[in-house]
N, C-alpha and C positions, 0 to 999 in steps of 0.2 A: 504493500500500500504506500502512494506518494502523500506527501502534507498538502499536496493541488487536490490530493483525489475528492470528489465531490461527497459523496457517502461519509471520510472520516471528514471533512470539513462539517457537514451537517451533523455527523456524531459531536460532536469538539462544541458545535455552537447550540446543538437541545442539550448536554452535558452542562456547560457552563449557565447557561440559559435558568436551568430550572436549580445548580446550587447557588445562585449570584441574590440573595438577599440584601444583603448590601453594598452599595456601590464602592462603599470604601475598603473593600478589600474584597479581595478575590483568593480564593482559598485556590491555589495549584498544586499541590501537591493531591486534595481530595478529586481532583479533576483528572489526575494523571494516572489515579489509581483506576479511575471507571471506567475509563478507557483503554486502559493500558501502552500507555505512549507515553515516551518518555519526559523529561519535565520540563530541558530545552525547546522541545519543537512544541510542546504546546503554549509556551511565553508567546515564543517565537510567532506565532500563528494568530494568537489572541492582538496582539500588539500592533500585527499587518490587517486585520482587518476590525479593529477599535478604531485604532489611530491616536491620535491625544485629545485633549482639554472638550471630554463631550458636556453639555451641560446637566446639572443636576435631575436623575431619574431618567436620563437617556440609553446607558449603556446597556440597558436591559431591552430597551425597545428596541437600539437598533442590533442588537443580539437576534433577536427576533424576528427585525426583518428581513436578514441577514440568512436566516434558516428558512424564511420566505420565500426566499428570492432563489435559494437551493432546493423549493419542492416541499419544504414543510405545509402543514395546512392552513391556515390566518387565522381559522377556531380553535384550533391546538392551541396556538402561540398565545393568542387574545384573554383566553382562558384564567394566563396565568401570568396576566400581568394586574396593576394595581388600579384602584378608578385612577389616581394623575396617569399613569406610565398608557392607560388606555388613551385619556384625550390626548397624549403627545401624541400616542401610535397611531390616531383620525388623523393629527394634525400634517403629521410628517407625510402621511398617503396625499393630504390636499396640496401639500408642497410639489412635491412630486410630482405633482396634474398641473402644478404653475399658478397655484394660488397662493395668495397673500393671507397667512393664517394670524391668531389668537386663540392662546387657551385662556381657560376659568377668567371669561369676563365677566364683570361685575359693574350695574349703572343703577341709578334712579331716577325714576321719570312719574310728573305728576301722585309724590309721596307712595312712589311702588318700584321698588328692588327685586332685581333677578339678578341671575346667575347664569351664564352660559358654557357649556364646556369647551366647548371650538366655534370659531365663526371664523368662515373663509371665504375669501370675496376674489373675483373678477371685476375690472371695469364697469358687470351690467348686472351682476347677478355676485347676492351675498346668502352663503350657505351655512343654515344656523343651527350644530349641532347637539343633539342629546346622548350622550353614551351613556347606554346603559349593558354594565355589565352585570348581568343578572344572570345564573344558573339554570333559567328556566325561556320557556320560549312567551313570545309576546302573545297576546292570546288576547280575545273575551274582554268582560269586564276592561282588565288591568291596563291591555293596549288602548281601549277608549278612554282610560282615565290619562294616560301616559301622554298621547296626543293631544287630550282639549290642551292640559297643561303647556305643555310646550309650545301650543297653537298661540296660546295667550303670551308666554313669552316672546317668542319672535314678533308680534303686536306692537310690544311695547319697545322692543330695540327699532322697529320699524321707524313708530310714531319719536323716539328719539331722535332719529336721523334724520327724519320731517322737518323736525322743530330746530335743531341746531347746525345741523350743515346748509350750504348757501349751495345757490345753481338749483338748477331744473334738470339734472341728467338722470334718465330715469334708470331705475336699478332694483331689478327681482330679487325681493327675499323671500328665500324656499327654505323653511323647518325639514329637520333631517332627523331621525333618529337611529343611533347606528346598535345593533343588536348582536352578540353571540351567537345566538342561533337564527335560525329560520323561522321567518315569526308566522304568524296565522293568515296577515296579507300584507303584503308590500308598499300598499298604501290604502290608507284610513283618514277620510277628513281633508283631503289634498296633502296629507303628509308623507313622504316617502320614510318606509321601517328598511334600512337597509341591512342584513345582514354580512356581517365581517367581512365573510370569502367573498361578498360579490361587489364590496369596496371599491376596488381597486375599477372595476368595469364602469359599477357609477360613474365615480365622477370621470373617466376618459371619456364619458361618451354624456356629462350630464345634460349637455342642453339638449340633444338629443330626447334622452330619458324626458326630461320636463315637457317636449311635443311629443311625449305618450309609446315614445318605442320604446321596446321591454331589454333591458338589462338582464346578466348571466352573474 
């Protein structure tokens, strides 16, 4: 087996992946023993494809995407990461698609506060995310209550941008909920529930999706 080979690369990255609790250290030696590879080429490997100075709660996402991008699943990896290390992990896929992101924003408008987890913007169209990483699938009840909520917040970031930015340049706000698993429908309410794995297809194709073609 080479240190290129794709298999121990992926071995190496859901290995570290899943003992990497905290960023500030990195246990190698329990890493070296799971795999059985010695302690040099796994520094060696981890270091080529980290790189340096990630920002706080990153190393783990992009561990992850990392094992993504090798063939892992997105709901394997999504699974086990944390609610923040999740909205980086939306945020980073909207980066990726060439949008201009924010996580855990936070505004007040007419004596009413929310919270947003990602909101990613193009030019004409701003994407205003919910993650929810929940163990269960979006269903019934819970998905109706999940959406009005959300529906109402994107509302209100709206009506903030109304009020306090200047121009007339029009600009779609679409509520987005990103899910674990595969939820009960894809969309409820004019909300799109996206599930994890199909991320990545959204947004390459969102405006698309928004004129009503179906995403994978």
């Amino acid at each position: 087996m080479t240190y290129s080979d794709k298999a121990y690369l992926l071995k190496l990255i859901e290995t570290t992946f899943q003992n990497l609790k905290d960023e500030r250290s990195i246990d190698f030696q329990e890493i070296t023993k799971q795999i059985s590879v010695d302690y040099e080429n796994v520094i060696e490997t981890l270091r080529g494809l980290l790189g340096q100075n990630h920002p706080p709660g990153f190393i783990r996402v992009s561990l992850g995407l990392a094992a993504i991008s090798l063939g892992a699943e997105p709901e394997k990896i999504a699974r086990q990461l944390s609610w923040r290390e999740m909205e980086i992990f939306v945020a980073h896929a909207c980066h990726l698609s060439g949008l201009m992101q924010r996580t855990n924003v936070r505004l007040s408008f007419e004596k009413k506060r929310v919270e947003l987890d990602v909101v990613a913007a193009s030019t004409s169209l701003c994407l205003v995310f919910d993650c929810k990483r929940w163990n269960k699938r979006l269903a019934g009840k819970t998905l109706n209550t999940i959406v009005e909520k959300h529906k109402q917040r994107t509302i209100i970031l709206k009506q903030f941008f109304e009020k306090n930015m200047s121009g007339r340049k029009l600009v779609f706000f679409t509520p987005v909920i990103v899910s674990l698993y595969e939820p009960s429908s894809r969309k409820a309410s004019d909300i799109y529930i996206v599930p994890v794995n199909s991320l990545k297809s959204f947004l390459q194709f969102v405006e698309n999706v928004l004129g009503g073609e179906v995403y994978t």
